[in-house]
C-alpha positions in Angstrom: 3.5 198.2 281.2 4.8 201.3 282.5 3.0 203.7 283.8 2.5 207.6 281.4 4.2 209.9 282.3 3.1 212.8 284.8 1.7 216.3 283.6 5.0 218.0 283.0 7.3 215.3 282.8 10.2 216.5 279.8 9.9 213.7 277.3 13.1 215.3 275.1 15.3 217.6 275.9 15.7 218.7 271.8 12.4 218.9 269.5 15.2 218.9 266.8 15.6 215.5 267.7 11.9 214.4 267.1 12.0 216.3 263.8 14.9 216.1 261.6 15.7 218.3 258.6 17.9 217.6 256.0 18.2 218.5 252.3 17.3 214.8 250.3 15.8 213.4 253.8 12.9 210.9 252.1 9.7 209.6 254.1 7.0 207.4 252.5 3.6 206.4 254.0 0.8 204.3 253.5 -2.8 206.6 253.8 -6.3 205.7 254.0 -9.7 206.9 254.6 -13.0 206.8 255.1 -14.0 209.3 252.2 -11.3 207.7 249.7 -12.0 203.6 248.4 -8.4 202.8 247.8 -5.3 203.2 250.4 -2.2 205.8 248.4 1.2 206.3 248.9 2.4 209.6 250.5 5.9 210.5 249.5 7.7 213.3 252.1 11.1 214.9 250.9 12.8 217.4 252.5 15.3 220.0 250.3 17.4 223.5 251.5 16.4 227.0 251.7 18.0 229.7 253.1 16.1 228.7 256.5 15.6 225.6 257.7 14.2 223.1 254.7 11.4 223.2 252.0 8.9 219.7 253.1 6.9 218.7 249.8 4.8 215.7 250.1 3.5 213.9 247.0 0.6 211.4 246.8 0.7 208.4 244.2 -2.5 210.3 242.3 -0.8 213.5 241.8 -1.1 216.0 244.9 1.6 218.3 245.6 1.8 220.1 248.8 4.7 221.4 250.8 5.5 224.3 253.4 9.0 225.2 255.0 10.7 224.4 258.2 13.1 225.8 260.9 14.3 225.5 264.2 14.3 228.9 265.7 15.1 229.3 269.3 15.0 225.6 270.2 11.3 225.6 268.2 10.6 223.1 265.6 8.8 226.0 263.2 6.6 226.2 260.2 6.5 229.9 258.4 5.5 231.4 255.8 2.5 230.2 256.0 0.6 226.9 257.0 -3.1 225.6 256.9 -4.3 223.2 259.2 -6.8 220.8 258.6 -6.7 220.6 254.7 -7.1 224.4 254.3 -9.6 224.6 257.0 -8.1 227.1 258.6 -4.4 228.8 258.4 -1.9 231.2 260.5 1.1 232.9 259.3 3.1 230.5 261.3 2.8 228.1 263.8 5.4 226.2 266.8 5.3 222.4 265.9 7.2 221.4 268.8 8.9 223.5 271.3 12.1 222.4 273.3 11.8 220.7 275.9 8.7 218.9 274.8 6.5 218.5 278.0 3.8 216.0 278.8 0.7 219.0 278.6 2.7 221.4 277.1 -0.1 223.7 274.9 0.1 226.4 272.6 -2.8 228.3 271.3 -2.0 228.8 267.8 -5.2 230.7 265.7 -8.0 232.3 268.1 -10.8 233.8 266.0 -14.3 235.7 266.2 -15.2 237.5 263.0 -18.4 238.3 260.5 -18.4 237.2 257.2 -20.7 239.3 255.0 -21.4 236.1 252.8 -20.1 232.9 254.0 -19.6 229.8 252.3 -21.9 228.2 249.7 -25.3 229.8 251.3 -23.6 233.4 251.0 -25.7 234.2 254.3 -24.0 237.1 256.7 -22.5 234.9 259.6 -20.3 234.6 262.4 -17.7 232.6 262.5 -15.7 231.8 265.4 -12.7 229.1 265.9 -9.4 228.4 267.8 -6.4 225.8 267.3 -4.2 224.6 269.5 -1.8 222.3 270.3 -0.7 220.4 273.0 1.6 217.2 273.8 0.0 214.2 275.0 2.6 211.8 275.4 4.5 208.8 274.5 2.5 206.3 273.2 4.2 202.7 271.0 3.3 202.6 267.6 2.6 200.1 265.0 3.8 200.4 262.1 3.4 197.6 258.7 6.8 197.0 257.7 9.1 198.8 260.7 7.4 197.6 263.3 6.8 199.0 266.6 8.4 202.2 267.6 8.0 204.5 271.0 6.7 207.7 269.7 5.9 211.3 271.2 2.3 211.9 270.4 0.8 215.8 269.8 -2.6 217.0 269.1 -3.9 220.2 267.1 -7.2 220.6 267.8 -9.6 222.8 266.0 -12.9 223.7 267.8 -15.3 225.9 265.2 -18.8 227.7 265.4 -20.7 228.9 262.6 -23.8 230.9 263.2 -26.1 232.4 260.4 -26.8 236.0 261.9 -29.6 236.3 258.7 -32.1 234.1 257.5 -33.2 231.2 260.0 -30.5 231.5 261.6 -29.0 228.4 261.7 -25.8 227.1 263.7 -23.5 224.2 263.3 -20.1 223.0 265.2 -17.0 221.7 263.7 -14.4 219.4 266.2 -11.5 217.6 264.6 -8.4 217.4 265.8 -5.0 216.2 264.0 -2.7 213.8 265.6 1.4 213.3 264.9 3.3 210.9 266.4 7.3 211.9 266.4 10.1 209.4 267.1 13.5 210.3 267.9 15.8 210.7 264.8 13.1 209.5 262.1 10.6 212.1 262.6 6.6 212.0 262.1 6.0 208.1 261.8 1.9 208.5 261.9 -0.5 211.0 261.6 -3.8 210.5 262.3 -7.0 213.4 261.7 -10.6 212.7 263.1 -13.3 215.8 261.9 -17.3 215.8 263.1 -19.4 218.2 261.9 -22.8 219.1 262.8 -23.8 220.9 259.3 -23.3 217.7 257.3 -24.2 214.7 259.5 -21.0 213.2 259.3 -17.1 213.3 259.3 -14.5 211.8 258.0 -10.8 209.9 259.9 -7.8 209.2 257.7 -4.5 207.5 258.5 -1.0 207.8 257.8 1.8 205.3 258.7 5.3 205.5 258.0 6.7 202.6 255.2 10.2 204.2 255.2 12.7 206.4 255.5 16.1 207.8 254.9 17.5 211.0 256.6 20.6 212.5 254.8 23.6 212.8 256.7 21.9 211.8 260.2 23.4 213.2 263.3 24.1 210.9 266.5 20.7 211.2 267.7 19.4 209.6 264.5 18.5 205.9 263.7 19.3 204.0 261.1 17.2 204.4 257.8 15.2 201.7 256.6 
């Protein structure tokens, strides 16, 4: 096996080539999890806006989510707003990938330390503090069930939160989950992965996505063959 990478080392020269946009570009995965009984299908499409593309992604029991794309200055860019982590937290817009991807490259991308007068269900004054970033591990090979294996750049978010009651007993709990992507050279994201802990409810929660297919429209010479 060949040895990683060093700290540094430029795995692609292009982001654009790890993540493709095209108007009627089509991805479909296969998701499961540990808070859900039943594996569903995940249907990605890409279609045109004035900048960069519109991403909605479907599931087979009815959600509907989507957010837009660009490349800006070499950046692989989501605007307009995003949320991370299911809504856990969000930013007005965040760097996906940034040309050349680097082995270690990081980005901090939300950095917060606030009071909230009433937060969540308990409505007790609290402080809340968090960051996200997100930082490029590597290449790594993954499986996937009906393409097989494929080399893939791998990229973290990580979300590290604190929650402290500043009222009542004052109680404290952590949050750590981080959010996985694996990109592959003219197909795009082929897995995601997202692993949460929290100390306020005992327990987390993983799910999986893998890649089933996929068909980018009018694919440049950098692109694969769909499948």
């Amino acid at each position: 096996m060949p040895p990683p990478p060093p700290p540094g080392a430029t795995l692609n020269e292009d982001a654009a080539v790890l993540r493709p946009m095209q108007p009627d570009s089509t991805w479909t995965y296969e998701a499961e999890s540990s808070r859900r009984p039943a594996k569903w299908r995940i249907q990605v499409s890409q279609s045109a806006l004035n900048e960069g593309v519109s991403e909605t992604a479907r599931t087979s029991d009815g959600g509907v989510s989507y957010h837009p794309l660009a490349y800006r200055h070499g950046d692989v860019v989501q605007y307009d707003g995003c949320e991370l982590f299911g809504g856990m937290t969000t930013c007005d817009e965040w760097a996906e990938l940034r040309s050349p991807v680097q082995v270690g490259d990081q980005i901090e991308l939300v950095d917060v330390d606030e009071y909230s007068a009433a937060f969540g269900t308990r409505g007790i004054p609290s402080r809340l503090e968090y960051v996200v970033y997100r930082r490029v591990v590597g290449e790594e090979l993954v499986s996937l069930p009906e393409l097989g294996s494929v080399r893939a750049v791998r990229v973290d978010t990580v979300l590290r939160q604190r929650i402290t009651e500043v009222a009542g007993q004052g109680q404290q709990w952590l949050v750590d989950a981080t959010a996985s992507a694996w990109y592959a050279p003219g197909i795009g994201i082929v897995r995601r992965h997202f692993d949460v802990a929290t100390s306020r409810f005992g327990s987390g929660w993983t799910e999986d996505q893998r890649l089933m297919s996929w068909h980018v429209a009018n694919p440049t010479s950098a692109t694969t063959n769909p499948r």
